[in-house]
C-alpha positions, 0 to 999 in steps of 0.5 A: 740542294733545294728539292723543292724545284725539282719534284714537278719536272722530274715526275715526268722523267720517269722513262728516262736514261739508264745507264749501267755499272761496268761491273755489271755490264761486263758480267753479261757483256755489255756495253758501258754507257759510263759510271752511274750517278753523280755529284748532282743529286745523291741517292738520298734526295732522290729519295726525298724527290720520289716521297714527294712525288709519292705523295701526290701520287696516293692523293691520285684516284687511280693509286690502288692501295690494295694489300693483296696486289701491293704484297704480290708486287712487292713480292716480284719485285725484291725477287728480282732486286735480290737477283740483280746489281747490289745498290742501296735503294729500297724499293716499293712496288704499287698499283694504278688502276688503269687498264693500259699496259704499261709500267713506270719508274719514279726516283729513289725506288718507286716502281708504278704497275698498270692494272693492265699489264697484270691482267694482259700478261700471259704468265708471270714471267711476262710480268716479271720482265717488265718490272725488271726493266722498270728496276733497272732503270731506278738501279742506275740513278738515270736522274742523277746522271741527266744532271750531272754537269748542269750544276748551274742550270738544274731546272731549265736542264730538267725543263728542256728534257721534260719538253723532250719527252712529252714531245716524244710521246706525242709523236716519235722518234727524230720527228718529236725531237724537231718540235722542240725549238732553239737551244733545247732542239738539240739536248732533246734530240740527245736525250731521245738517242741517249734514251734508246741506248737507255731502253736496250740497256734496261732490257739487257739488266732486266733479262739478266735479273730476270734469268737469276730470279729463275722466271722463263727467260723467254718471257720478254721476248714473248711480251714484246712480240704481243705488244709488237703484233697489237701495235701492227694490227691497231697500226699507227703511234696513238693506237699502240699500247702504252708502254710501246708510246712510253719505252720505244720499241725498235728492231735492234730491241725486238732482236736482242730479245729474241737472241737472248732467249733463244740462247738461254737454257729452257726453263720449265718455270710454273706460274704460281697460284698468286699471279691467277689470284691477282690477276682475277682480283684486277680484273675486279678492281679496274672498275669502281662501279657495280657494272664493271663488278657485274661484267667481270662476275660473268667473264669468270662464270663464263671462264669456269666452263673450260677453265683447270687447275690454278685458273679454275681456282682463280675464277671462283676467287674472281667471283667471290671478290666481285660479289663481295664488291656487290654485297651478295656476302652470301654467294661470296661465301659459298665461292670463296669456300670453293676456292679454297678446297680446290687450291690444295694449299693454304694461300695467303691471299684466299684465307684472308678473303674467307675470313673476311666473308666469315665475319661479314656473312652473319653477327654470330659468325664474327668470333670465327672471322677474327679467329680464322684471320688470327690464324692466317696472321699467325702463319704468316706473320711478316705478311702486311696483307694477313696483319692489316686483315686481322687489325681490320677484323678485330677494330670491326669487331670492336676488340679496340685494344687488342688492335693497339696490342698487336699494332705495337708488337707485329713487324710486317708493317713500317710505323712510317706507312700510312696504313700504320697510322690510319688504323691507329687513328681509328683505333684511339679515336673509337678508345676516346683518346683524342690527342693520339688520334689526331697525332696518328690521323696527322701522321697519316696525312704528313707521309700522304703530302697533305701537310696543310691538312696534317697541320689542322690534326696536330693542331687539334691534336694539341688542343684536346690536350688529353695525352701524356707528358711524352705525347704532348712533347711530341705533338708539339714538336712535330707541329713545329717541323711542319709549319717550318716545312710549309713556311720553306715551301712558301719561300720557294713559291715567292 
């Protein structure tokens, strides 16, 4: 199947049907909507469908790649995949930043979280609910059975339920259906009453995830009753939150929630100091501007005059990323310091901010930076989060080969990341070693989908003509695949 064709529709689909394993329904009696999947599309192209999407996505001003909130999420989210029906998808969890309350699905594995629903939600467990609806969408390949039967017609298929859903957003229910004219009337109205069975079955493979993974099963319910008592208060379908436009909510849906909690065990499940950190952290990072940076300095000023425990913590974290943000090192310092004493505990995610403080608060403290990093690295060497900051510390401090080293040798990051390749690019480019550099820049830009642009640094690549016999085998060789890949697409095009 050519993939190609697919990509700009599907990205639309992300909110679609679900459908769930007999197996598993029977585990927690629920209906069987049928078997998942289909001969249409297997799981490893709509794997290669979300890589395609995703590399479109990373270009997007609002894709937050920042190692902390990827870390926690991804944390969360295996967390409640370890918990739910067995399947061959990897997943990887992201941020976007946007200060709505929502959260979406892409194919193959690819869950988006909104800025908004992190800093809206009132305890992990209210977070965790959402992002095991999210997964229980991608675990039963929604895509793969919309297309199943439509062999001949997979674009117009795609096309037609596209038009559903942006009906549906735009309006509600039966009346956006009744937007869409002719033949496609109908599919749409099937797929809007399949997706509501769709969302009921998200919500009950998510409850159940969410249960096994041992966060508070009333969680869900209480998310849903907030997001429930805005939408009345704000009143109308274009004032209600997000995620309310995007997974309709309905009576039966607010009901079963509340059934399922209410019958479930009490679970006294504590936050974990990572959710407050992430949380302060978004609550800096929505904004890219100094104002927006100023204005949440004061919230968690003004926050530490009451707040305890894990919240108290979090707030001096918040300031200290904010006043990092600002370049008021100093002052970042002396908060993060006293973050630091008062958690009790050594965290990740507060380490790798003092390090980074230490090393930027004077040129003699730089040695100490590196050395703190290195330890937190050491103490948690299957972290991304303390590998990228001691990579990052020792590239600054210009320990160039000791950041090709450990880049070589550590196992918390996938050479086929973009943040693997970046740090070599910059690396072998700062070692005056320019084939490689480019090589890795070329890279970085390929698993970005910016193949016109990794196409110039292989060519550049191979023009400097400055590596070895191996290197410039594979540079060659790469440029090929490339150029192929572009010419198929321009086939497509035409």
């Amino acid at each position: 199947m050519n993939l190609k064709p697919l990509c700009c529709l599907v990205v639309s689909v992300f909110t679609a049907l679900t459908p769930i394993s007999a197996a598993y329904s029977q585990s927690y009696n629920l209906p069987d909507l049928g078997a998942a999947g289909g001969s249409t599309l297997s799981p490893l192209e709509e794997r290669q469908i979300g890589e395609h999407i995703m590399g479109d996505v990373r270009s997007d001003p609002t894709y937050l790649p920042d190692p902390e909130t990827s870390e926690y999420l991804n944390k969360i989210g295996y967390r409640l995949v370890s918990a739910g029906p067995a399947n061959g998808y990897s997943y990887n969890f992201f941020a976007v930043r946007d200060p709505s309350i929502n959260a979406f699905a892409l194919p193959g594995g690819f869950i988006a979280i909104h800025t908004g629903l992190v800093t809206a939600a009132r305890s992990e467990s209210e977070l965790a609910s959402v992002m095991g609806h999210e997964i229980a969408h991608v675990q039963q390949r929604h895509i793969a059975r919309m297309l199943e039967g439509q062999k001949n017609n997979l674009a117009w298929t795609l096309g037609s339920l596209l038009v559903a859903i942006l009906a549906a957003r735009a309006g509600s229910g039966d009346g956006a259906a009744a937007a869409v004219v002719g033949t496609q009337a109908a599919m749409a109205q099937n797929y809007l009453s399949f997706s509501r069975n769709a969302e009921r079955e998200a919500d009950r493979v998510g409850y159940a995830s969410l249960v096994r993974a041992g966060f508070d099963p009333k969680g869900m319910e209480q998310f849903f009753d907030r997001l429930d008592f805005n939408n009345r208060v704000y009143e109308g379908a274009h004032a209600a939150p997000a995620y309310l436009r995007t997974h309709p909510m309905t009576v039966e849906r607010m009901s079963e929630a509340q059934n399922r909690s209410r019958l479930s065990k009490k679970v006294n499940y504590k936050d974990s100091l990572d959710f407050f950190l992430i949380q302060a952290r978004l609550r800096v990072l929505e904004s890219n501007r100094f104002q927006g940076w100023d204005d949440a300095l004061q919230y968690f000023r003004n926050d530490l005059k009451t707040a305890k425990g894990y919240q108290a913590v979090a707030d001096h974290y918040g300031c200290a990323v904010a006043l990092q943000r600002m370049k008021k090192y100093s002052e970042a310092l002396t908060e993060i310091e006293t973050a630091r004493k008062m958690a009790g505990q050594n965290s990740n995610i507060i380490s790798k901010l003092h390090s980074e403080l230490v090393f930027l608060s004077s040129p003699s403290q730089q040695s100490r930076g590196i050395q703190l990093a290195k330890q937190n690295y050491d103490r948690n060497p299957l972290s991304q989060l303390a590998l990228l900051n001691y990579a990052e510390l020792l590239y600054k401090g210009k320990q160039y080969n000791e950041v090709i080293k450990l880049m070589r040798k550590q196992h918390a990051l996938n050479s086929r990341t973009p943040a693997y390749q970046s740090i070599l690019g910059r690396t072998y480019e700062a070692l005056g070693k320019k084939s490689l550099s480019h090589q890795a820049i070329g890279e970085m830009y390929a698993l970005n989908g910016q193949t016109v642009a990794a196409i110039q640094q292989f060519q550049i690549a191979q023009r400097s003509n400055d590596g070895d016999f191996y290197t410039m085998s594979e540079i060659d060789a790469r440029l090929r695949e490339l150029r192929k890949q572009v010419e198929d697409d321009k086939k497509y095009e035409n």
